[in-house]
C-alpha positions as CSV (number, residue, x, y, z in Angstrom):
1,X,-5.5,24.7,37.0
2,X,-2.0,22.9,37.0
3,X,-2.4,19.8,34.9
4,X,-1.4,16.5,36.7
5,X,1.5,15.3,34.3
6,X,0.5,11.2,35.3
7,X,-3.0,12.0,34.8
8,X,-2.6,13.6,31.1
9,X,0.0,10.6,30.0
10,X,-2.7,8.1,30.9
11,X,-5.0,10.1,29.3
12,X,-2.5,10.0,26.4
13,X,-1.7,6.6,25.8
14,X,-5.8,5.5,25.9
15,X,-6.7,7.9,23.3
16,X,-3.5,6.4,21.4
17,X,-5.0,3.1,21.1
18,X,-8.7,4.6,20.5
19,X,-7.2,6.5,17.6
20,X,-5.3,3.3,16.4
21,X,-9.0,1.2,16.9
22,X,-10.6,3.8,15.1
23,X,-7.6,4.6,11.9
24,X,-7.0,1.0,11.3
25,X,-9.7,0.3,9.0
26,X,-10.9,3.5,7.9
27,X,-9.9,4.6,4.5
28,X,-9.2,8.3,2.9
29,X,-9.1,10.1,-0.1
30,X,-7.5,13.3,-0.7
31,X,-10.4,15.4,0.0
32,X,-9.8,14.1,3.8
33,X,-7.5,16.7,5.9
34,X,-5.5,17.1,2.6
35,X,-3.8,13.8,3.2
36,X,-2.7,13.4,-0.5
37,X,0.7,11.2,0.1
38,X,1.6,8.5,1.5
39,X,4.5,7.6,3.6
40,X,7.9,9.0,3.3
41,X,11.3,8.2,5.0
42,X,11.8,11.3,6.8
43,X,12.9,11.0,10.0
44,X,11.3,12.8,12.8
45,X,13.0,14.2,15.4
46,X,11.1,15.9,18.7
47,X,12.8,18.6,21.2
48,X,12.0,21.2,23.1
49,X,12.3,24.7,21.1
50,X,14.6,26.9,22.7
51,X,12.5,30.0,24.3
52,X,13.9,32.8,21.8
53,X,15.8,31.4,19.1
54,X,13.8,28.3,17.4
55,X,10.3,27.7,16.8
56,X,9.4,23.9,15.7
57,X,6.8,23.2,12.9
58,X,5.5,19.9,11.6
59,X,4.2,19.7,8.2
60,X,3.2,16.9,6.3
61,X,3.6,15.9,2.3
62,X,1.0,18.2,0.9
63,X,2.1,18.0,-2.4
64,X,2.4,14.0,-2.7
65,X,4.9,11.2,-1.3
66,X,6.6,11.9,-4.7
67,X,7.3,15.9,-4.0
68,X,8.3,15.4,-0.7
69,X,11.5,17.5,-1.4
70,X,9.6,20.2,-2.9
71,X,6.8,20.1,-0.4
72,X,9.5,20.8,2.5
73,X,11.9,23.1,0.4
74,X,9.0,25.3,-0.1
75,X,8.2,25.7,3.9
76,X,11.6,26.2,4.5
77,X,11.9,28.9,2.2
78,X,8.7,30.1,4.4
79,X,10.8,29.7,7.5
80,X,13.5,31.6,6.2
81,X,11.6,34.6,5.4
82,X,10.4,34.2,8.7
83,X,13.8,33.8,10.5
84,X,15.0,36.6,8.2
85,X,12.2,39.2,9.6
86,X,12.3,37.6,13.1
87,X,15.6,36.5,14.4
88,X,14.0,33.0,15.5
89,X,15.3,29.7,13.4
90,X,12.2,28.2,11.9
91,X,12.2,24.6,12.3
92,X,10.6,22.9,9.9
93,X,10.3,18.6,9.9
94,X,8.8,16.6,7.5
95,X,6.5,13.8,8.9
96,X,4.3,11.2,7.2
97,X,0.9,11.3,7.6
98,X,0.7,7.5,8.6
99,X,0.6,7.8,12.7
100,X,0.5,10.8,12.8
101,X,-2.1,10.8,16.4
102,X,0.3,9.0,18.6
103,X,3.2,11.0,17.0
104,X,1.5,14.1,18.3
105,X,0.0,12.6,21.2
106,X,3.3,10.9,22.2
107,X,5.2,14.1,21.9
108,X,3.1,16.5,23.7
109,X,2.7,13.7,26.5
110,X,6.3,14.0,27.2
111,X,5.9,17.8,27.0
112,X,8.8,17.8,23.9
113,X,6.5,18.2,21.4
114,X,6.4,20.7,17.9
115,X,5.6,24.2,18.4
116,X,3.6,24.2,15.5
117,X,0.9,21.6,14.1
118,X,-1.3,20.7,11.1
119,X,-4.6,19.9,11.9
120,X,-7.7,19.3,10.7
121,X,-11.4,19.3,12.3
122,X,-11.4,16.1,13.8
123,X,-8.3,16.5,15.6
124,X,-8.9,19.8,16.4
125,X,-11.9,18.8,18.3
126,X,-10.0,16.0,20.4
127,X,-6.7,17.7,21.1
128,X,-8.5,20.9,21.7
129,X,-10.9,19.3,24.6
130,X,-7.6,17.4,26.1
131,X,-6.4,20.9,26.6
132,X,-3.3,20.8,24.5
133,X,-4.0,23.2,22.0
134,X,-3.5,27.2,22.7
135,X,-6.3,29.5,22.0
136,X,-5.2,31.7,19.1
137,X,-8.2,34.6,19.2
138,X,-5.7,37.2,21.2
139,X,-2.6,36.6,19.0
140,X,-4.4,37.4,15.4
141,X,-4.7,40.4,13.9
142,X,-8.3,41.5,13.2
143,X,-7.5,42.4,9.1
144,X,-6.4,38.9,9.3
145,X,-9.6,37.2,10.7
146,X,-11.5,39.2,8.1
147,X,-10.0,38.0,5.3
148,X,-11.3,34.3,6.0
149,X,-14.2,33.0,4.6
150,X,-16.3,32.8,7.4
151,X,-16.9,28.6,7.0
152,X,-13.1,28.2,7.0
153,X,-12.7,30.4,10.5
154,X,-15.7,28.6,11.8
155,X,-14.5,25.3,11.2
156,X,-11.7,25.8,13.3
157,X,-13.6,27.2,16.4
158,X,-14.4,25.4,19.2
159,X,-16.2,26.6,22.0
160,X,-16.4,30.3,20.4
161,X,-12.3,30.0,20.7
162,X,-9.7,30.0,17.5
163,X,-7.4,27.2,17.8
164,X,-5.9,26.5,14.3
165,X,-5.4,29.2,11.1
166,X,-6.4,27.9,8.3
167,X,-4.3,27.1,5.4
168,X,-6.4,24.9,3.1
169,X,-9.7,24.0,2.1
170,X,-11.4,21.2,0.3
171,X,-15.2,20.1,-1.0
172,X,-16.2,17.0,-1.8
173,X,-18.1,18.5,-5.0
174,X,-21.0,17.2,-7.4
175,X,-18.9,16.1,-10.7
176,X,-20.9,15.7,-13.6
177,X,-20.4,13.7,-16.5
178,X,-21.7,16.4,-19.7
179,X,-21.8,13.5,-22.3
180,X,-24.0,11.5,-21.0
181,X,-26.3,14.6,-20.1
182,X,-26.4,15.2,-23.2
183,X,-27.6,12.2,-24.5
184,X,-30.4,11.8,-22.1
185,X,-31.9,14.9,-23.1
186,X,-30.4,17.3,-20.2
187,X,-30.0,20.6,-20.6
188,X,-26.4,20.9,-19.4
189,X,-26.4,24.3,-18.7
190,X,-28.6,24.2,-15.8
191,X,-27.1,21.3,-13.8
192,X,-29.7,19.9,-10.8
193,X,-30.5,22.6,-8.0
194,X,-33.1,20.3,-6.1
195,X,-33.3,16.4,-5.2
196,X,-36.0,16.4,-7.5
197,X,-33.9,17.6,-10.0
198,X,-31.6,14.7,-9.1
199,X,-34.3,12.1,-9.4
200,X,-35.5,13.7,-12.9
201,X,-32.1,13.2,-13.9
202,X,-31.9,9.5,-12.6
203,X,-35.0,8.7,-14.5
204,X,-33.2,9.7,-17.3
205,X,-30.2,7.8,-17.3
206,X,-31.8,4.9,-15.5
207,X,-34.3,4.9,-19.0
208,X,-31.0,4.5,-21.1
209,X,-29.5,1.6,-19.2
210,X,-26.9,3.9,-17.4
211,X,-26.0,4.9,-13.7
212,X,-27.1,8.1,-12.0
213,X,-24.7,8.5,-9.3
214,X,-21.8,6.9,-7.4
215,X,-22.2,6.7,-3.9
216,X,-19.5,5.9,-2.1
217,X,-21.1,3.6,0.7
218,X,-18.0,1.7,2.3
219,X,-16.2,5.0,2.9
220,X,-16.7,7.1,6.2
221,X,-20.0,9.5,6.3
222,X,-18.5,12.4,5.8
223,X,-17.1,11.2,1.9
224,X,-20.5,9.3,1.8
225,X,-23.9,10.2,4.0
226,X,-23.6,13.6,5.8
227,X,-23.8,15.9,2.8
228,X,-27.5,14.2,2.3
229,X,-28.4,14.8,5.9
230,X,-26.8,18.1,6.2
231,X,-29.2,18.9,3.6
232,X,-32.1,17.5,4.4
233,X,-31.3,19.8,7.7
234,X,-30.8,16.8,9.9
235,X,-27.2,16.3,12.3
236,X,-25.9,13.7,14.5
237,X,-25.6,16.4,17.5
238,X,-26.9,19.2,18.4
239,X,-24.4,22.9,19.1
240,X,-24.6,21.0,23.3
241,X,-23.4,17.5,22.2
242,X,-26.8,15.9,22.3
243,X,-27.7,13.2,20.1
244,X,-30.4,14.2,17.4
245,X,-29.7,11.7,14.9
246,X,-33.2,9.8,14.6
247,X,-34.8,13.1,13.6
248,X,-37.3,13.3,11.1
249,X,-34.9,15.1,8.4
250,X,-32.3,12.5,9.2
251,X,-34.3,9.8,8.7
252,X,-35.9,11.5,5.1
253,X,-32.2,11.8,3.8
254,X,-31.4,7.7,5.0
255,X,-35.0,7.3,3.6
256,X,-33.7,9.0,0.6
257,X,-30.2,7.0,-0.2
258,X,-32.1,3.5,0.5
259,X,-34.8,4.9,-2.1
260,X,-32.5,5.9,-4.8
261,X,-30.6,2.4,-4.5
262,X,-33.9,0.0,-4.9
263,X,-34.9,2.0,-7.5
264,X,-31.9,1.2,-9.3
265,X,-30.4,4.4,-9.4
266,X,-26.5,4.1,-7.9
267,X,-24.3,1.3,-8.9
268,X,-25.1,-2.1,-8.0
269,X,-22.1,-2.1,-5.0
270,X,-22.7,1.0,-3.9
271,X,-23.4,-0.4,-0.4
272,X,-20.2,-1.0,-0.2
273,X,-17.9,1.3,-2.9
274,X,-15.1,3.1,-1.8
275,X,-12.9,5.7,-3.3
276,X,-9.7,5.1,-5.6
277,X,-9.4,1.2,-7.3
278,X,-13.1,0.9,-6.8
279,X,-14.8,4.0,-7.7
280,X,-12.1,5.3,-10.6
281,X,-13.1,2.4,-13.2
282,X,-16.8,2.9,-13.0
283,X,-16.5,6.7,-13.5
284,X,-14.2,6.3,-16.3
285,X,-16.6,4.0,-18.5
286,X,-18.7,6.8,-19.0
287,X,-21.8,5.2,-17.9
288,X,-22.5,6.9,-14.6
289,X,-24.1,10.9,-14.8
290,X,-22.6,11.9,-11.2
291,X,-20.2,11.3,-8.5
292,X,-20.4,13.4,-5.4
293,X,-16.4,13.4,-4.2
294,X,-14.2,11.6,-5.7
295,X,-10.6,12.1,-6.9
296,X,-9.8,15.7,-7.4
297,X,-7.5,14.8,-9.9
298,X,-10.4,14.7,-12.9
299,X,-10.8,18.3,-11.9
300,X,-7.0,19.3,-11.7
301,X,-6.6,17.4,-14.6
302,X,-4.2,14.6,-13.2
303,X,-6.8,12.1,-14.4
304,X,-8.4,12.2,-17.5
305,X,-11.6,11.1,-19.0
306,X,-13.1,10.6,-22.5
307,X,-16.1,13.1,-21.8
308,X,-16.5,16.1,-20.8
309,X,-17.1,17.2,-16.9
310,X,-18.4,20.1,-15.3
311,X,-18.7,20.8,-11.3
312,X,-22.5,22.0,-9.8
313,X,-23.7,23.3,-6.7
314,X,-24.3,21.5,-4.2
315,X,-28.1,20.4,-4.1
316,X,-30.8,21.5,-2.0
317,X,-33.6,19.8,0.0
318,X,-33.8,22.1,3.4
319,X,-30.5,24.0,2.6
320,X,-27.2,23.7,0.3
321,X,-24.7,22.3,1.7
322,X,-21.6,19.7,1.0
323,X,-18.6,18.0,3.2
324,X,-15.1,19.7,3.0
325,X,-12.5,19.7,5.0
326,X,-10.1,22.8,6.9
327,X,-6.8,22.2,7.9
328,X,-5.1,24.5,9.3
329,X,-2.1,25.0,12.0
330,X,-2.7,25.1,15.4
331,X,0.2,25.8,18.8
332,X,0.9,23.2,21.2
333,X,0.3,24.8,25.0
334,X,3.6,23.9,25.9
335,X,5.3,25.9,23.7
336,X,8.0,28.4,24.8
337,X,7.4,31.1,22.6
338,X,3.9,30.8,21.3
339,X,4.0,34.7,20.1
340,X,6.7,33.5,18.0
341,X,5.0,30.2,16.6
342,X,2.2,32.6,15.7
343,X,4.0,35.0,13.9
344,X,5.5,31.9,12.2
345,X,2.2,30.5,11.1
346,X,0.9,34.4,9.9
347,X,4.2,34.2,7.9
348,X,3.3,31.0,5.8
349,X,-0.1,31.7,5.8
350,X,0.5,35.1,4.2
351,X,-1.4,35.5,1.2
352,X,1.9,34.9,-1.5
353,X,2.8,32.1,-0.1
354,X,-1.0,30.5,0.4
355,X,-1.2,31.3,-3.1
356,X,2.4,29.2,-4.1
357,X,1.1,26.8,-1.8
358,X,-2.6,26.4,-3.1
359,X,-1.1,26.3,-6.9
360,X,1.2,23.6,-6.2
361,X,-1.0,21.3,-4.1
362,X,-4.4,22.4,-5.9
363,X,-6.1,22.6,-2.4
364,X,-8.8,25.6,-2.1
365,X,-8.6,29.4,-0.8
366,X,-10.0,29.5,2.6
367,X,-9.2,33.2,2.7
368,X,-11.7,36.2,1.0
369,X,-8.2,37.9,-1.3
370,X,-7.7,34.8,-3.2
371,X,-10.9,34.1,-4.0
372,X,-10.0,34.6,-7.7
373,X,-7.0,33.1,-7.6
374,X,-8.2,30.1,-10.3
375,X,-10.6,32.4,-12.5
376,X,-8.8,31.0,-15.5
377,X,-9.1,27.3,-14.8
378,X,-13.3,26.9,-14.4
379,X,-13.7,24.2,-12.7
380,X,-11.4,24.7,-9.9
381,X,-12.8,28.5,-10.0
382,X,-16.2,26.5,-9.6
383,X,-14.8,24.2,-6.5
384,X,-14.1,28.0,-4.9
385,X,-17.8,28.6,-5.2
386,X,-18.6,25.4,-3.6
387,X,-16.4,26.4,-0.4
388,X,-19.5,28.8,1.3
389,X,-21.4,26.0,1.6
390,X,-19.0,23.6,2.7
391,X,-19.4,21.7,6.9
392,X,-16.4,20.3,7.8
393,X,-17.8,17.1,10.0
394,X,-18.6,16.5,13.6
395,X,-17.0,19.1,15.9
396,X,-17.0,17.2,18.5
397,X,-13.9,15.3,20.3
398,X,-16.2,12.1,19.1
399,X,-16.6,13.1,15.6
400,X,-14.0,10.8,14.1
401,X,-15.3,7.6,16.3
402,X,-18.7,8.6,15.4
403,X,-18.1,9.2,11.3
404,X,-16.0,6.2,10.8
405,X,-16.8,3.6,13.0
406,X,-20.4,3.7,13.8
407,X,-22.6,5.7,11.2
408,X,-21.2,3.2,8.0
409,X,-23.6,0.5,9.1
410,X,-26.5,3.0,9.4
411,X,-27.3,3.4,5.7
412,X,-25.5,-0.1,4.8
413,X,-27.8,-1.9,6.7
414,X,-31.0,0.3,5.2
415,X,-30.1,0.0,2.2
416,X,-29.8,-3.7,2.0
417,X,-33.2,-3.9,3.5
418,X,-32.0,-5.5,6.8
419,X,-32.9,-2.9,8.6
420,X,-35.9,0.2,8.9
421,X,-34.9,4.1,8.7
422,X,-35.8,4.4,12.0
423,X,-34.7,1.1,13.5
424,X,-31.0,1.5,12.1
425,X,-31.0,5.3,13.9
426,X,-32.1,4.2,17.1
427,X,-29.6,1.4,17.5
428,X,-26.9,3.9,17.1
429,X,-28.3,6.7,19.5
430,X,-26.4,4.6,22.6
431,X,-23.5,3.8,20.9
432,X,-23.0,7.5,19.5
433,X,-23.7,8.3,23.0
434,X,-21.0,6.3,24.8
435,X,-18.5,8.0,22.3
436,X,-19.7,11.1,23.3
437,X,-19.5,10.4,27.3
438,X,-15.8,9.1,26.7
439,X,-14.4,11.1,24.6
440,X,-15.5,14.0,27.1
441,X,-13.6,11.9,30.0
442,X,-10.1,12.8,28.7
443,X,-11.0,16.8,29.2
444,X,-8.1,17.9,31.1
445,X,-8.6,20.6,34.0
């Protein structure tokens, strides 16, 4: 059905400013949607594409505010393979990540918009329902769907339908500290496979005055609670939408956190701890066994420490499983040539120049023939492991509301005894509802 132009801007400019309520506070690391930089003075331009001869793509500084030349002389050299093979200009504009929603949102609106867009789950989800996203299933190859991993492809499906290729993947891994394993007795080469693994381990460093883990409780859930729920088997909505978040596994992981933190087990502001400033200091001391998350930069090396690290699998209670996220490039339905903006997107996601790509940003394979692409540097080769077991967040056009404005207070609350396990669940079953119910309002016929 013809969309009524009126209609969609007003749908627009609400979800605008319930993006910029829900953004303003929230903070992100750069295991988030790969948002690694921070602003940069590019200016960004928006036009139509003309139907034959130019095919617009946003990207974003990948590489760092600091290699923001390098980032978009590297995609250009993409585009000009393309253009070279094709005929069609490749477009490429640098944008900042900061608002980055309303620039998209603002663009499509006025139906001038980029041909080509980086996105990751949460996005995906809310563009995707407004109906501004094309389905890609019928313009990729089949050897090219089956050389994803299946968690990458699956993260960016929505309603059985492929709207965004994956370029990179990330996990918010278990980082261990081996020194102070060591000197609690651990046997370091067989890291903790179980939570009661975990908790033998807290014991442990607990008994020598130390911290077991850093939790990272003033973040969003996805860098903080989900990985605990996800495998305890619990979820905040079921494959229909519904809520299921006071269920009994949820409520054993929340159980779980609060536990761990009276007994003494996380840092004593872990209610509260976010990534960066806060979180860096305390894992550089030496005195805390594990983070789960974190800057990737102790694994890439960017950031040192005195003792020695290793990455484990994620931990099990019902199942293994860890937050990461996709992103991956998606085309806007108003684009004029959208056979061409695929063939655009297949052209930088082609596996040399993933691989250039992955090396300089240090981001993760989401595709099965570069799965061995860091076999010589363990610990990223370890990360790749991680990757099978990795859930991307809340698919759902809510997901971002839901993970970053109303879950913090959940285990907050708990774990400052304010609050039961149960009692904290139920009183966000209406809110996470409402979000739902609006969020499925701006569906566009």
């Amino acid at each position: 059905m013809k969309k009524n132009a009126v209609f969609f801007l007003a749908i627009v400019l609400s979800v605008t400013l319930l993006l910029t309520a829900c953004s303003g506070g929230s903070k992100t690391n750069d295991n988030e949607g790969g948002e690694k930089g921070g602003n940069t003075k590019e200016t960004v331009k928006t036009g139509d594409s003309n139907e034959t001869s130019e095919i617009t793509m946003w990207i974003h500084p990948y590489l760092g505010a600091d290699r923001a030349t390098e980032n978009e002389q590297m995609f250009k050299d993409f585009g000009d393979q393309f253009t070279n093979e094709t005929g069609v200009k490749a477009n490429i504009q640098l944008i900042p990540w900061a608002n980055r929603d309303q620039r998209m949102l603002m663009a499509f609106s006025a139906g001038k918009g980029p041909d080509i867009v980086y996105l990751v789950i949460d996005h995906l989800a809310q563009f995707g329902t407004m109906g501004v996203l094309e389905p890609l299933d019928s313009f990729i190859p089949e050897d090219v769907k089956k050389d994803y991993n299946e968690s990458s492809l699956q993260s960016t499906t929505l309603d059985g339908k492929i709207y965004a290729i994956p370029m990179l993947q990330t996990v918010n891994p278990f980082i261990y500290n081996l020194d102070l394993l060591e000197q609690v007795g651990w046997d370091t080469n067989k890291l903790p496979e179980t939570w009661e693994d975990l908790e033998n381990l807290f014991e442990k460093v607990k008994a020598a005055g130390k911290i077991g883990f850093l939790y990272f409780g003033g973040e969003n859930a996805n860098l903080s609670f989900y990985t605990w729920m996800w495998q305890a088997g619990g979820n905040v909505l079921d494959d229909n939408g519904n809520v299921v978040i006071n269920s009994p596994e949820t409520q054993k992981a929340l159980n779980k956190i609060a536990e761990w933190y009276k007994k003494g087990y996380m840092a004593k502001d872990s209610v509260t701890l976010v990534g960066g400033n806060q979180i860096d200091p305390i894992w550089e001391s030496g005195d805390c066994a594990l983070m789960v998350g974190g800057s990737m930069d102790y694994i890439t090396g960017a950031k040192k420490t005195k003792f020695k690290i290793d990455v484990g699998m994620p931990t099990k209670d019902k199942e293994q499983a860890i937050f990461g996220t996709v992103g991956g490039w998606s085309v806007a339905t108003t684009s004029k040539n959208k056979d061409a903006a695929v063939k655009l997107i297949l052209k930088v996601t082609e596996k040399e120049n993933m691989k250039l790509f992955l090396e300089k940003s240090g981001f993760l394979p989401p595709k099965k023939s570069l799965t061995n692409m860091f076999d010589n540097e363990p610990l990223l080769s370890k990360l790749v492991q991680n990757t099978v077991y990795v859930k991307p967040g809340i698919r759902h056009p809510a997901g971002r509301t839901i993970t970053t404005a109303i879950m913090p207070p959940v285990w907050q609350s708990v774990m400052l005894g304010e609050d039961t396990v149960e009692g904290a669940l139920n009183k966000v079953v209406e809110p996470i509802n409402k979000a739902v119910a609006d969020s499925m309002s701006i569906k566009t016929e």
